[in-house]
C-alpha positions as CSV (number, residue, x, y, z in Angstrom):
1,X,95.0,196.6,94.8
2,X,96.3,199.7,96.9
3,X,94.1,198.2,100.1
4,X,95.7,194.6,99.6
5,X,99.4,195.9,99.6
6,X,98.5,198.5,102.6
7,X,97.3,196.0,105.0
8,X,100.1,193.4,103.9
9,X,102.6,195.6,104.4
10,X,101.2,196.9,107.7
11,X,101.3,192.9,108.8
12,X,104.9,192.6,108.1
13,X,105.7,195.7,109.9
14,X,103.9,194.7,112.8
15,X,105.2,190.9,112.3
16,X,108.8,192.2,112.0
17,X,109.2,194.5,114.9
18,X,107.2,191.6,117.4
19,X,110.1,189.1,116.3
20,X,112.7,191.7,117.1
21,X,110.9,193.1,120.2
22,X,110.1,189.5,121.4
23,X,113.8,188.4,120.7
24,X,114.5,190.1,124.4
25,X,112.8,187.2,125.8
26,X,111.7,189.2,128.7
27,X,108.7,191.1,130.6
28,X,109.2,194.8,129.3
29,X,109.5,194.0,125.7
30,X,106.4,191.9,125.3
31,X,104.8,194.6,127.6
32,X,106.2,197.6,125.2
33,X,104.7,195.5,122.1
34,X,101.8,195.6,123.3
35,X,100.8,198.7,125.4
36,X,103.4,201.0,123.1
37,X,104.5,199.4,119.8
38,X,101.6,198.7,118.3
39,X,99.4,201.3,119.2
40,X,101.8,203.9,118.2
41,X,102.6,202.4,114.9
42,X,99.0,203.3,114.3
43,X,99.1,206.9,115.4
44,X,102.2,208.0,113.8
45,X,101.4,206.5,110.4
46,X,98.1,207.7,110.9
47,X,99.9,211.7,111.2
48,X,103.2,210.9,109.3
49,X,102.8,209.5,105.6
50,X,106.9,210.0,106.0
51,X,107.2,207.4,108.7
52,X,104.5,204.9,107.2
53,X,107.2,204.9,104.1
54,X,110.3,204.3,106.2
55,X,108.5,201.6,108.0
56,X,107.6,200.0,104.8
57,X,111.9,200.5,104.1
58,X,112.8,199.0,107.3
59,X,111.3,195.7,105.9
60,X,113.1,195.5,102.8
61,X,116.1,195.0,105.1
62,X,114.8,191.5,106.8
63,X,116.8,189.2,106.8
64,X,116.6,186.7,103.1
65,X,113.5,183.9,103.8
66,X,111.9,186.0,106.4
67,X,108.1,185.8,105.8
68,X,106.1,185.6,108.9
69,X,102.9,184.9,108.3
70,X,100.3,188.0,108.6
71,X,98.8,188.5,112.0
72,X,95.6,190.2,112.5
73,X,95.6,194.3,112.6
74,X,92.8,195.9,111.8
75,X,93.3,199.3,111.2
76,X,91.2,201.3,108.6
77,X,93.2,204.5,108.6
78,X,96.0,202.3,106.6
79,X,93.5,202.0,103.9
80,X,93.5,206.1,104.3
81,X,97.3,206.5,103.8
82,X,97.6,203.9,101.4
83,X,94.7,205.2,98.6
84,X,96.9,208.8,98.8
85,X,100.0,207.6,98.7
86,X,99.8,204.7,96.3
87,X,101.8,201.7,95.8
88,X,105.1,202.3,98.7
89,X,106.9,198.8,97.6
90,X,109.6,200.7,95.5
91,X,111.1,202.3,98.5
92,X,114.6,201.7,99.6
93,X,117.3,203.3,101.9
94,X,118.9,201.2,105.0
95,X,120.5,204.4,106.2
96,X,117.4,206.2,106.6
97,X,115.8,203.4,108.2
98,X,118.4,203.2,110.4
99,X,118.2,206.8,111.5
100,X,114.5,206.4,111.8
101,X,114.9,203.5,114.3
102,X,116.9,205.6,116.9
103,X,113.7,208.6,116.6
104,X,111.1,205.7,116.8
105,X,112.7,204.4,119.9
106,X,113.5,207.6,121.6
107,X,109.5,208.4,121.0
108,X,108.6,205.4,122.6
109,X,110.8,206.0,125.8
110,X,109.3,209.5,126.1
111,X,105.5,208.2,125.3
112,X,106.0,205.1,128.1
113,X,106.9,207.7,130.6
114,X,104.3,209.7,130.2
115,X,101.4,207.0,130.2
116,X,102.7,203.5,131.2
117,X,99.6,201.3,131.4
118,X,97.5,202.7,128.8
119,X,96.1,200.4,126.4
120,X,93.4,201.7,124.0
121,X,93.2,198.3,122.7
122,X,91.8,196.4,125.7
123,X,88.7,197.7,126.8
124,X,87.0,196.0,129.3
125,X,83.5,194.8,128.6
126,X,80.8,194.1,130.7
127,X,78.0,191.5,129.9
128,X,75.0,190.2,131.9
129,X,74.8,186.3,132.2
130,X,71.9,184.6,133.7
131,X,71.3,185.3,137.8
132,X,72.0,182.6,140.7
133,X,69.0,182.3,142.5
134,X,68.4,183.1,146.4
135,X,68.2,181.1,149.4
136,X,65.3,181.7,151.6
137,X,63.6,180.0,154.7
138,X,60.9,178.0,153.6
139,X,57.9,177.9,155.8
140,X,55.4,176.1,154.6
141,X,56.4,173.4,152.1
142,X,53.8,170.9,151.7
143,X,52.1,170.5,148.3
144,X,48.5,171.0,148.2
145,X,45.6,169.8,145.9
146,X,45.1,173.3,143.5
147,X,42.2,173.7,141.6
148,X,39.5,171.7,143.5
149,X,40.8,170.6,147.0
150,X,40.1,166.7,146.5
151,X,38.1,165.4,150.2
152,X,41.2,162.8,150.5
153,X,44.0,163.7,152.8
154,X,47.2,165.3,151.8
155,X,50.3,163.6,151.9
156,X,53.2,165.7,152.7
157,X,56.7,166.1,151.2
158,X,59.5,168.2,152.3
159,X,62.4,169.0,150.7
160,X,66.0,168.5,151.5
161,X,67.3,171.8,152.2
162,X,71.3,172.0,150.0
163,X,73.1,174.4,147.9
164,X,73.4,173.4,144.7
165,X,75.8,174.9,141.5
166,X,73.4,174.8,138.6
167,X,73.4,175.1,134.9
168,X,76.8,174.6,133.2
169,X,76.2,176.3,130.0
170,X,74.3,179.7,131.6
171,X,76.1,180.2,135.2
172,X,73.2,180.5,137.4
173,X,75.7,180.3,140.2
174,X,77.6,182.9,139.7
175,X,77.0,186.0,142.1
176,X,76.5,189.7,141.5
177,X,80.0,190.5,142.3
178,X,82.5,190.7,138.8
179,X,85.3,188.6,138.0
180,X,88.1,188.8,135.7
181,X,88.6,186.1,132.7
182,X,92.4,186.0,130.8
183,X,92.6,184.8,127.5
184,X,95.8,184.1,125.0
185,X,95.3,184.8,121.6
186,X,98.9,184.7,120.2
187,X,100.4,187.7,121.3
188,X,97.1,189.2,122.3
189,X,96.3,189.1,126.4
190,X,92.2,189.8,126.6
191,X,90.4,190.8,130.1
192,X,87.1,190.4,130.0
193,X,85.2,192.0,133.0
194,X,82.0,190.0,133.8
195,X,79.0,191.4,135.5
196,X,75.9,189.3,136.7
197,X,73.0,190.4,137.6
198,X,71.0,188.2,140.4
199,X,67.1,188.7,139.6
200,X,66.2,186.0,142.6
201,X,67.9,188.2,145.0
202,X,66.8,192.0,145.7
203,X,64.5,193.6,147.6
204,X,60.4,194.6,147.1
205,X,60.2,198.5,146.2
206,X,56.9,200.5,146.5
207,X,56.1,201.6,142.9
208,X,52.9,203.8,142.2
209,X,52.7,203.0,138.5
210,X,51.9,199.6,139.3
211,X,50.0,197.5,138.5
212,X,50.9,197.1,134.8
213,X,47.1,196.4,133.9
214,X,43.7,196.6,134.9
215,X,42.4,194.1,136.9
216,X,38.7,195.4,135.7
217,X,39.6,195.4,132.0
218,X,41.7,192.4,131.2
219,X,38.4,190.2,130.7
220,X,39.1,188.9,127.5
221,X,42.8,186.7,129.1
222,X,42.0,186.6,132.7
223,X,39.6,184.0,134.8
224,X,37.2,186.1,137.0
225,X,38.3,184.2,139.9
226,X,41.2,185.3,139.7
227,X,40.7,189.0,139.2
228,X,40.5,190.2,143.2
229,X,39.1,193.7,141.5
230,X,36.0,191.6,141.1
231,X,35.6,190.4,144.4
232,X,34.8,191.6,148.0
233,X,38.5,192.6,148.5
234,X,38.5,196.1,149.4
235,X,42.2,196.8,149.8
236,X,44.5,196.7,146.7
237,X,47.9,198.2,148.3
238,X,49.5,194.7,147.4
239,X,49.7,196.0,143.6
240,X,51.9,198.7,144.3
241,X,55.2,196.9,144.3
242,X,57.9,195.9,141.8
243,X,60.7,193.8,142.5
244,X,64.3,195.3,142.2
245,X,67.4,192.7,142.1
246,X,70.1,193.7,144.2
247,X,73.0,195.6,142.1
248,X,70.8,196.5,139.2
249,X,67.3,197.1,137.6
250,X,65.0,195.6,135.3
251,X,65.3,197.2,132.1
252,X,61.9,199.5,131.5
253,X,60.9,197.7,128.5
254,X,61.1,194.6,130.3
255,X,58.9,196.2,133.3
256,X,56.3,197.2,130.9
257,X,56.7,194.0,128.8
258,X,56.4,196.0,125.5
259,X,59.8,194.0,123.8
260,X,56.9,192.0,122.3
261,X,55.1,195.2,121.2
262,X,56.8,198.5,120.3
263,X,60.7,197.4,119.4
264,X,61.2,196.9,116.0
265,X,61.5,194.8,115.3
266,X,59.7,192.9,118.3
267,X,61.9,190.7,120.2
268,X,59.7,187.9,120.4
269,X,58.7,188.4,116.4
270,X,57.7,185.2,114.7
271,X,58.2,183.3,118.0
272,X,56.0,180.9,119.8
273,X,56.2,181.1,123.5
274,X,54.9,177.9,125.3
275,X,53.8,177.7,128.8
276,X,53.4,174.0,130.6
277,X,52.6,173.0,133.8
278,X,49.7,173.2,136.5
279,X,47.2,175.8,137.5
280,X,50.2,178.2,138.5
281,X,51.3,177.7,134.8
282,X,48.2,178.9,133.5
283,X,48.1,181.9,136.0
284,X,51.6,183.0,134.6
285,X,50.1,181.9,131.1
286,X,47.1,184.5,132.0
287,X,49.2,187.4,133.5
288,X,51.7,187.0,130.0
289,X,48.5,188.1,128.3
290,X,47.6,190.2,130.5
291,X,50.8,191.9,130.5
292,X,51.5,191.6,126.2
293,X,48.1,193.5,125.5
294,X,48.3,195.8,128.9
295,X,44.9,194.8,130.1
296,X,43.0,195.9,126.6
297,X,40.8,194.0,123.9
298,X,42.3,192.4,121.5
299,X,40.0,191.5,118.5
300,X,42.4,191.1,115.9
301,X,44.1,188.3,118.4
302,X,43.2,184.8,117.2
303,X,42.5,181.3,119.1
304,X,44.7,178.9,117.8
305,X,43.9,176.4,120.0
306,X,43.1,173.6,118.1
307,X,45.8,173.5,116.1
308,X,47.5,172.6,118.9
309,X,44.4,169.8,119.9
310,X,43.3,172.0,122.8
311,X,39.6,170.8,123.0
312,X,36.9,170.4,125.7
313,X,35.4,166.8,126.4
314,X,32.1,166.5,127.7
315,X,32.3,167.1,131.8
316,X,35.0,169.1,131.5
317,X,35.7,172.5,133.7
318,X,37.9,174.0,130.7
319,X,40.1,172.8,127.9
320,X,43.4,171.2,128.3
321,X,44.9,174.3,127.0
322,X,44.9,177.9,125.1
323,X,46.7,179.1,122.3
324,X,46.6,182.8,121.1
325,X,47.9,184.1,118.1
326,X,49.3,187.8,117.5
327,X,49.1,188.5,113.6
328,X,50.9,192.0,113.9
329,X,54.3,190.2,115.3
330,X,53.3,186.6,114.2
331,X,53.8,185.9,117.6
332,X,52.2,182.8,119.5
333,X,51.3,182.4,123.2
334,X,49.8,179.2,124.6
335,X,49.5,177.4,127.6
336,X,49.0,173.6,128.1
337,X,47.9,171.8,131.2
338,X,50.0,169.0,133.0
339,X,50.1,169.7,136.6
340,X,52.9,166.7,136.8
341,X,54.7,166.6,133.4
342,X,54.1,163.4,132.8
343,X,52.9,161.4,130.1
344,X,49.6,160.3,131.3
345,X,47.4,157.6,129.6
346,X,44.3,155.4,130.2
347,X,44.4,151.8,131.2
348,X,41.5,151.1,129.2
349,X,40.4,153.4,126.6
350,X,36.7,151.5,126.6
351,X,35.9,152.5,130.1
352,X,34.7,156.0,131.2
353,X,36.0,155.4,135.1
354,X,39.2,153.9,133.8
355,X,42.8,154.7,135.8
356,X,45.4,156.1,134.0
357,X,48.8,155.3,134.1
358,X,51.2,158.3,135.1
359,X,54.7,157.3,133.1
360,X,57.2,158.6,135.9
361,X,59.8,158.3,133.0
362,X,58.4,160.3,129.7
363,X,57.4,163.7,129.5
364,X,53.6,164.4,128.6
365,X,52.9,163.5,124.8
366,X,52.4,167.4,124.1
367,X,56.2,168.2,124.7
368,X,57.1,165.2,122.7
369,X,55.0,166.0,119.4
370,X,54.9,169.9,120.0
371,X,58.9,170.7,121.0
372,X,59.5,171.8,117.8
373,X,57.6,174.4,117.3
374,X,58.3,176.1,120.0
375,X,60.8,179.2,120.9
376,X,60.7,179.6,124.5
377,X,59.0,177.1,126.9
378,X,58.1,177.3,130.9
379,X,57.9,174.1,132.7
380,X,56.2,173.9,136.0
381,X,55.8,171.4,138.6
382,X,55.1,170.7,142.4
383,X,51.9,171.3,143.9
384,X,49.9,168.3,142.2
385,X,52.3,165.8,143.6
386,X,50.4,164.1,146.6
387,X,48.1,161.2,147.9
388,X,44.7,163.2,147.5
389,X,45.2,164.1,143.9
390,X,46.8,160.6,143.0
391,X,43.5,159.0,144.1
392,X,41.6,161.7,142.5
393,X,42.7,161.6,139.5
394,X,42.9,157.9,139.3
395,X,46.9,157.9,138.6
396,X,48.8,154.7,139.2
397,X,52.7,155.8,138.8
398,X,54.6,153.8,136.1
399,X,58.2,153.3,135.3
400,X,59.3,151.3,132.1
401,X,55.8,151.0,130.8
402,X,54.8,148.9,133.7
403,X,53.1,149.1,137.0
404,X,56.1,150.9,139.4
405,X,57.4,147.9,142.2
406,X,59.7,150.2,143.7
407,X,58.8,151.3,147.3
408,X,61.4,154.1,148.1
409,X,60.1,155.4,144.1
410,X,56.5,155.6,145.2
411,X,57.1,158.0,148.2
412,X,55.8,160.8,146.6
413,X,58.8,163.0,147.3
414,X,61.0,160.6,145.8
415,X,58.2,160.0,142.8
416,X,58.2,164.1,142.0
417,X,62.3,164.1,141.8
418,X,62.1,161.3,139.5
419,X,60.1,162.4,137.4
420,X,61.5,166.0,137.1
421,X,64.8,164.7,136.6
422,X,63.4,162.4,133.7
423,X,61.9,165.2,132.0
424,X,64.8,168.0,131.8
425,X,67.0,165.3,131.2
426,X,65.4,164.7,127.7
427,X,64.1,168.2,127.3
428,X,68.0,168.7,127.2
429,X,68.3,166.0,124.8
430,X,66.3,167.9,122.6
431,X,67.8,171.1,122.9
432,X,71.2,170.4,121.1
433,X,68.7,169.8,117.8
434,X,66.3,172.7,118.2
435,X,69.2,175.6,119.0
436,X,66.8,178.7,118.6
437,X,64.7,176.6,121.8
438,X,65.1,178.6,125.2
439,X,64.2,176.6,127.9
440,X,62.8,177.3,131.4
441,X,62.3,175.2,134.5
442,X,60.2,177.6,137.3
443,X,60.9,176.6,140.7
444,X,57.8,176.0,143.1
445,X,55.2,179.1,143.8
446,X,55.1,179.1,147.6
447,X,51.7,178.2,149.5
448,X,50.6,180.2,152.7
449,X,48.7,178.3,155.1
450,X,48.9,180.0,158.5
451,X,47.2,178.2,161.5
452,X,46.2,175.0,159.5
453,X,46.2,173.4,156.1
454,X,43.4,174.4,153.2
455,X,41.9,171.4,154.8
456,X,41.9,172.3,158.3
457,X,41.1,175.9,159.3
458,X,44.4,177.2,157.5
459,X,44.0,180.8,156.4
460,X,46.3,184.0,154.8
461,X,44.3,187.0,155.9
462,X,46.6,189.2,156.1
463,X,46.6,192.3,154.0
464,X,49.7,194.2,155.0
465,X,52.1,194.1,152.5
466,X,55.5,192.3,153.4
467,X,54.7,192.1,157.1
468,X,57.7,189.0,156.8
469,X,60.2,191.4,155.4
470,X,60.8,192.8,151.7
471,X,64.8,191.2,151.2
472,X,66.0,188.1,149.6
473,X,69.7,188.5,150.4
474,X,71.2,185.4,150.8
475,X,73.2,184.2,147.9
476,X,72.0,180.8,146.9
477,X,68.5,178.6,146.7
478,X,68.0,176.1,149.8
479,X,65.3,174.0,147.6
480,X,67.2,171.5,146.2
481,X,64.4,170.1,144.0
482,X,64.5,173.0,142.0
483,X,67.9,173.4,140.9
484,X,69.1,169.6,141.1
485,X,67.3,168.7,138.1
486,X,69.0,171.7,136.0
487,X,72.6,171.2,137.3
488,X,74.1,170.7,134.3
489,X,71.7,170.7,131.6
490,X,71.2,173.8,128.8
491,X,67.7,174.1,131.3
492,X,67.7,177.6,133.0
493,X,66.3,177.6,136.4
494,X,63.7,180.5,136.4
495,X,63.7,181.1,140.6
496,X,60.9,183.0,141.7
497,X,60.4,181.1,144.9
498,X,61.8,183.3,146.8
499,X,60.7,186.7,146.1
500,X,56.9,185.0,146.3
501,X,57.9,183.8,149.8
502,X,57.5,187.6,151.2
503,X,54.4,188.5,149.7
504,X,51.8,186.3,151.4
505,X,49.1,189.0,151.4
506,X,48.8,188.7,147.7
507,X,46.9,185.3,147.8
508,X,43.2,185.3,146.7
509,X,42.1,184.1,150.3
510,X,38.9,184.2,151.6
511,X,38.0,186.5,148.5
512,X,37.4,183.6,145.9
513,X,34.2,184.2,143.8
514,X,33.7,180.5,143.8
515,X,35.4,179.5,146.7
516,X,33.9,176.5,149.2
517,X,33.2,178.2,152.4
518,X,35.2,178.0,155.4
519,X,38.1,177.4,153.1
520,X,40.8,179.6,151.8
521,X,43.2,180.0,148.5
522,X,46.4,180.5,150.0
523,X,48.0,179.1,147.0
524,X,46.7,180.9,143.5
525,X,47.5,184.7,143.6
526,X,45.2,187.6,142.5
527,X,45.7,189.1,139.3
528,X,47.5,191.8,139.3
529,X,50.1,190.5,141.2
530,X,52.7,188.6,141.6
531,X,52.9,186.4,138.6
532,X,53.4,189.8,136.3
533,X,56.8,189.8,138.5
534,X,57.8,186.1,137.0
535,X,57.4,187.4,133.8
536,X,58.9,190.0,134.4
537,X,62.4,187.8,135.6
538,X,61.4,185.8,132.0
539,X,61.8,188.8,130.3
540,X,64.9,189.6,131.7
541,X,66.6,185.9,131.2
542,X,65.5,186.1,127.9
């Protein structure tokens, strides 16, 4: 009962003296409400029971009818003064108030002249909001077949080169620099300091307690072809890097992933964490693992697979997809393959050597059935899109559910935006009914073909680490594929194009265990490497 009174009769104070304060009509009174009155109400009926009681007098003394309404004050030492002194409503004495009025003001003279534009009441905060990524110059841009290098030529895209402001609900474009954001709230004039943090833009530091994992031990997640400490590659100095954004740091639990294995709880506990896209997908899918367990056995780790319909067909390489499950954190880490997002279905089910139709306009069936059940997702796209693995693969595009008749839509350039576009758009379609879903779309992992294509003599033997340079400093992307599709949507744009740019010497090369001779992998990176650094931005965006 005492606490109810307290705080009313704190309002009414408060509400009283801004209605005679305010009356002035200028400047200085709204600023002495609310750099002065206020906060030194607080303190002196926090120190003087006396004046908390003449304050509570000054109000029997409104004017008849006055009720403002209550306005929110939030002080707990009231509920302090109030419990010792009891009920105060009983009070009376205009005289006294009076006199009280002329000591209140001359205290508040003396106290603006000693500190004028203290507020204890405003404190500026500072919060991290998703980065803007970086522009770069990108040298080599053409797609190229991934996995198997298909005999048919290559068909080249390039990509318009704009800047683009992305993402309206997570400002991706905004730069490291802080701004300042005013709010009214009644009476109440909030600043809110803002500071971003760009992880697309920084610079490549040496780092000696890299790599996070052993490129020996981590057997059980990662493909030996992969793994470059199994190879003839003597020289591993491309491990011993971290990337730092400019303006701050990756957090250390981020750098050494453990915020899905020591916090408590786990960040990522009872979460499912979904990986989709193309042969880069499933090297970030393999370095996640990697990464999660820190290179280590994991018995007590359990395939799921096939509850999410990841099987093997007779004549295949692999299965269309993995799934692991973590029973200490009930956590859930698979990866699915669909190197162009689309949904992709046979012509005619009956024949072995049938085509299959590659639906420009709707998103692989896995998405469609699977969306649900996921907590974060990575989507992937880019290198598959050309002549050499159409034919290969026996993919006839399709828009509407029908054959595709439009000639500027089957330039495969054109086809690729299309059908990224079509897929974030009802990925974000989804999002505003699956709310805990965080959503990713990773920009393209550059290729380094010096001197030729994969096809022609091209090769990345360079071992020096960042012989191009070590900065990303420019402010904004130049590849307008990756964020036009985002611009927009509740889709974050997860930019590591950029920082992969400078690090050509990481690239399995010449050093593939079951590489074709004569020809290079200047497109898949060893492992360690850089993939741990896109999780590492995940992390971080997360």
């Amino acid at each position: 009962m005492c606490k109810c009174n307290c705080v009313s009769n704190t309002r009414y104070v408060i509400r009283y003296l801004e209605r005679y304060v305010l009356s002035e009509n200028s400047v200085a009174a709204h600023s002495l409400l609310r750099h002065i009155l206020k906060p030194f109400l607080a303190t002196v009926t926090l120190s003087s029971p006396i004046f908390f009681l003449s304050a509570i007098d000054l109000f029997s003394a409104a004017p008849v009818g006055f009720r403002p309404a209550p306005v929110r004050t939030d002080f707990p030492f009231f509920y302090i003064v109030c419990m010792k002194l009891g009920s105060l409503n009983g009070l009376k004495g205009k005289q006294l108030s009076l006199t009280l009025i002329i000591v209140f003001t001359t205290l508040l003279i003396w106290k603006w002249e000693r500190i004028p534009h203290q507020d204890p009441f405003h404190q500026q905060q500072e919060q991290d909001f998703f980065p803007q990524v970086a522009k770069v110059k990108y040298v080599h841009e053409h797609p190229l077949a991934e996995e198997d290098f298909p005999d048919s030529d290559t068909s080249v895209h390039q990509t318009s080169e704009t800047v683009v402001q992305a993402l309206s609900d997570n400002p991706v474009g905004l730069t490291t620099s802080s701004k300042e954001t005013e709010e009214n709230k009644g009476f109440e004039l909030q600043t809110v300091k803002i500071k971003t943090c760009n992880f697309a833009k920084g610079k490549w530091v040496a780092d000696e307690g890299r790599p996070l994992y052993s490129g020996f031990e981590c057997k059980q997640w990662l493909s030996e072809s992969w793994s470059c400490r199994l190879t003839q590659r003597e020289d591993f100095s491309y491990e011993k890097f971290r990337w730092k954004p400019e303006g701050c740091d990756m957090p250390g639990e981020i750098n050494s992933f453990i915020f899905l294995r020591v916090e408590c709880p786990p960040r990522m506990q009872d979460k499912t964490i979904a990986l989709v896209g193309d042969s880069l997908g499933r090297q970030q899918f393999q370095s996640l693992m990697c990464m999660v367990t820190g290179g280590k056995e994991r018995p007590d780790v359990e395939d799921v697979g096939l509850q999410y319909g990841f099987t093997m067909s007779p004549g295949d390489k692999r299965p269309n997809g993995w799934a692991y499950w973590f029973p200490s954190t009930n956590t859930t880490i698979l990866y699915y393959w669909s190197a162009t997002l689309c949904d992709i279905e046979p012509l005619n089910v009956s024949n072995p050597a049938t085509s299959y139709a590659m639906h420009l306009d709707r998103p692989t069936l896995f998405l469609r059935q699977n969306l649900h059940k996921f907590d974060v997702l990575i989507l992937n796209t880019g290198h598959h899109w050309n002549r050499g693995k159409l034919r290969a693969n026996r993919w006839e595009m399709f828009v509407n559910g029908s054959p595709n008749t439009d000639r500027k839509l089957a330039a495969m350039g054109s086809a690729k935006d299309f059908a990224v576009h079509s897929v974030i758009k009802w990925l974000d379609s989804q999002l505003q009914h699956l709310p805990r879903l965080k959503a990713f779309y990773r920009s393209i992992s550059p290729r380094h073909f010096f001197n030729g294509e994969w096809n022609s003599g091209g090769t990345c033997d360079n071992i020096r680490p960042l012989a191009g340079g070590s900065t990303v400093s420019q402010n904004a992307a130049n590849n307008v594929a990756a964020l036009s599709p985002v611009t927009g949507t509740r889709v974050v744009l997860l930019d590591i194009t950029g920082l992969s740019q400078l690090r050509d010497e990481s690239h399995i090369s010449k050093y593939s265990s079951k590489g074709t001779p004569g020809i290079q992998d200047c497109l898949h990176w060893c492992l360690p490497g850089i993939p741990d650094t896109w999780n590492e931005v995940l992390a971080a965006q997360l």
